[in-house]
N, C-alpha and C positions, 0 to 999 in steps of 0.2 A: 655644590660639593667641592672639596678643594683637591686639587690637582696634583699634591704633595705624596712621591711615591713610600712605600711600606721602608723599605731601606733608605729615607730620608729620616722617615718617623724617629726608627732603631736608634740614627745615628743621633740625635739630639736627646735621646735618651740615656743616651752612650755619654755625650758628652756632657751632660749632665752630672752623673754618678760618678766619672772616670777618675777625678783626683783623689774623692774621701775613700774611694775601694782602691786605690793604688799607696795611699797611705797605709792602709791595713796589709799590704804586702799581695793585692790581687789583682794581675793583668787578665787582658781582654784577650780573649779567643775566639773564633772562626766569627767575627765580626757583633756576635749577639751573649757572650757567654763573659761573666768576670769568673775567674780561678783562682784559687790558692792551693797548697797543700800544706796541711797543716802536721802538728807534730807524732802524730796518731797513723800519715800514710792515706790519710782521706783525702781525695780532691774536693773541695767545698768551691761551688758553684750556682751564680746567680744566673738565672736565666731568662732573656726578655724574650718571651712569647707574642708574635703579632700576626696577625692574620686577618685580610680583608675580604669582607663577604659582604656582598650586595651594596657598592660601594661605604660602607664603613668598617671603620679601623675595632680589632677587636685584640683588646693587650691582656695578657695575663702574665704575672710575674711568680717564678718559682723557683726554688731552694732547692737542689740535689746537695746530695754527697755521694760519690764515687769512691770506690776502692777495687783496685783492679788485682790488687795478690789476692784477698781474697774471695772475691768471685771471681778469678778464674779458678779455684777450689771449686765453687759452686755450678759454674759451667758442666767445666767436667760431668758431673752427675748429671746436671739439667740436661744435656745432651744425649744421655744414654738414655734418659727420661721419654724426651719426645721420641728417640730411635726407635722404642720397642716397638715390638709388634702389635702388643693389645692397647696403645695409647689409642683414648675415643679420640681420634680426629670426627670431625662433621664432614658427613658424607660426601656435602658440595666443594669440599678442598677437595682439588687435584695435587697430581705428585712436586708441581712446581707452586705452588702457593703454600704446599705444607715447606719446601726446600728453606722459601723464601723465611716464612716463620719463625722454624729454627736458627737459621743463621741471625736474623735477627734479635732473638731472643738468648742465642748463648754469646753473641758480643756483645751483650750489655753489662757494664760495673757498675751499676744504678744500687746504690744501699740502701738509701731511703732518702724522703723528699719531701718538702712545704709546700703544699698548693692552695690550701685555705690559710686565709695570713688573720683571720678572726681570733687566733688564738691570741695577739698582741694586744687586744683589748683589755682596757683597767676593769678589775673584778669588779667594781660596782658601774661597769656603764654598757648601756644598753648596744647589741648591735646595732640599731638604726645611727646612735649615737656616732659609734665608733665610725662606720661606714661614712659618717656626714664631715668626718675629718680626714679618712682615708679609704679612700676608695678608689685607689690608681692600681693597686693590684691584681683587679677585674675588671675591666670598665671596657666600653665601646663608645668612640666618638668619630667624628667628622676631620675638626681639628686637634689636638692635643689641647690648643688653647683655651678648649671650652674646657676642660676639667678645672674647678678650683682649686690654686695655691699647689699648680701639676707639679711647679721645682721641687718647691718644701715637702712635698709629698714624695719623691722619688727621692729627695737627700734621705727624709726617713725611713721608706724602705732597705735604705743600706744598713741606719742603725738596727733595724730590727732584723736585719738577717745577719750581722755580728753578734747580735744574742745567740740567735737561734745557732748560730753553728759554734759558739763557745761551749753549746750545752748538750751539744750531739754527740753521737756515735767517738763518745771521748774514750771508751774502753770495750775490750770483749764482756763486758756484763749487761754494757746498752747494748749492744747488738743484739745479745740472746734475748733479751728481755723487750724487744722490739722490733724483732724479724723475723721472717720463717727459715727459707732456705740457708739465709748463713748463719742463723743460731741454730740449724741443725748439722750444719759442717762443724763451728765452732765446736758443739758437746761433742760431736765426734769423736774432732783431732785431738781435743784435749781429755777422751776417755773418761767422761762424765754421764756413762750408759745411763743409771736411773733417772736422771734429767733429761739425757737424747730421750729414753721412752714418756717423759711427761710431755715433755715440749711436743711432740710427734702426734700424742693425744691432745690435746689442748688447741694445735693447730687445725687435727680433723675437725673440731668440734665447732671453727668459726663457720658463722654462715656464710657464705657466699664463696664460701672456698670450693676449688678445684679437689675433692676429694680423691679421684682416682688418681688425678696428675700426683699429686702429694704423698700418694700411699705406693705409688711404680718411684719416685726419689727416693723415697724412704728405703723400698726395697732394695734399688741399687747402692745407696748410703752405706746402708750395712751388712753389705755383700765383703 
């Protein structure tokens, strides 16, 4: 196995990507992240995920967009959210693991994010297909060098992550129309009651939702 450490890996990934995302107007942050802010007040950011387990390399690459005016609106609420008293914590949280959770969770300006990059695939071509041309976006190796055509593959995840955040969170109608908590601050602050109560309903109704978390925001929302 090769002896090459996890922040050697980054940095040739790093320098890799660095010019064509610096031409797009996006510097490099806390050593693994490209940034931009764009004209909307979104932080659009790429992000090289790497983690080694059982000596091999295991990279995934992912898209945020950040906005921190308005989730700290979101906060706000999210925070009186977990405070209450009847929020179900699980029993095996103590008083410092739930501390930790919260702090965690109302510093975050996370809006929404790419972690399956299969959506770039051409309409008529197969996953297997697509994966046999690009598959740097998930992948586990030894060396980097064993992926095929790893440059041409990481130049084009740049282009395909300037699609994808040309067509993001470009106005408050994507937000509502693809968020929960801050398309339910959005109807809020903008007084669009019979929407806040569809949206409200329509969000209990997903599965796998946090139904009680969702319905104590809600309550504090429209307090």
């Amino acid at each position: 196995m090769s002896n090459i450490s996890k922040d050697e890996i980054v940095d040739i990934i790093v320098e890799t990507i660095k010019l064509p995302f610096e031409k797009k107007g996006f510097s490099l942050k806390r050593k693994r992240f490209f940034e931009c802010e764009d004209t909307y007040g979104n932080i659009q950011q790429y992000e090289i995920y790497l983690s080694k387990l059982k000596g091999w390399f295991s990279l995934h690459l992912r898209l945020n967009i950040l906005n921190k005016s308005l989730l700290k609106k979101v906060n706000v609420i999210l925070e009186k959210t977990l405070l209450d008293e009847t929020y179900p914590y699980p029993d095996v949280w103590d008083e410092n693991f739930i501390k930790s959770s919260i702090k965690a969770r109302v510093g975050n300006y996370f809006l929404t994010g790419l972690t399956d990059w299969k959506i770039f695939k051409d309409e008529d071509e197969s996953y297997e297909a697509f994966n046999n041309r690009f598959s740097i976006w998930i992948c586990h190796f030894d060396s980097i060098g064993e992926i095929e055509n790893w440059e041409s593959q990481l130049l084009q995840s740049v282009e395909f992550a300037n699609v994808w955040f040309s067509i993001t969170a470009k106005d408050d109608e994507w937000i509502i129309n693809n968020t929960e908590y801050p398309a339910l601050c959005l109807l809020k602050e903008e007084k669009r009651l019979e929407e806040l109560e569809s949206k409200y309903t329509e969000i209990l109704s997903r599965p796998h939702i946090d139904k009680e978390e969702v319905q104590i925001f809600y309550r504090y929302l429209i307090s």
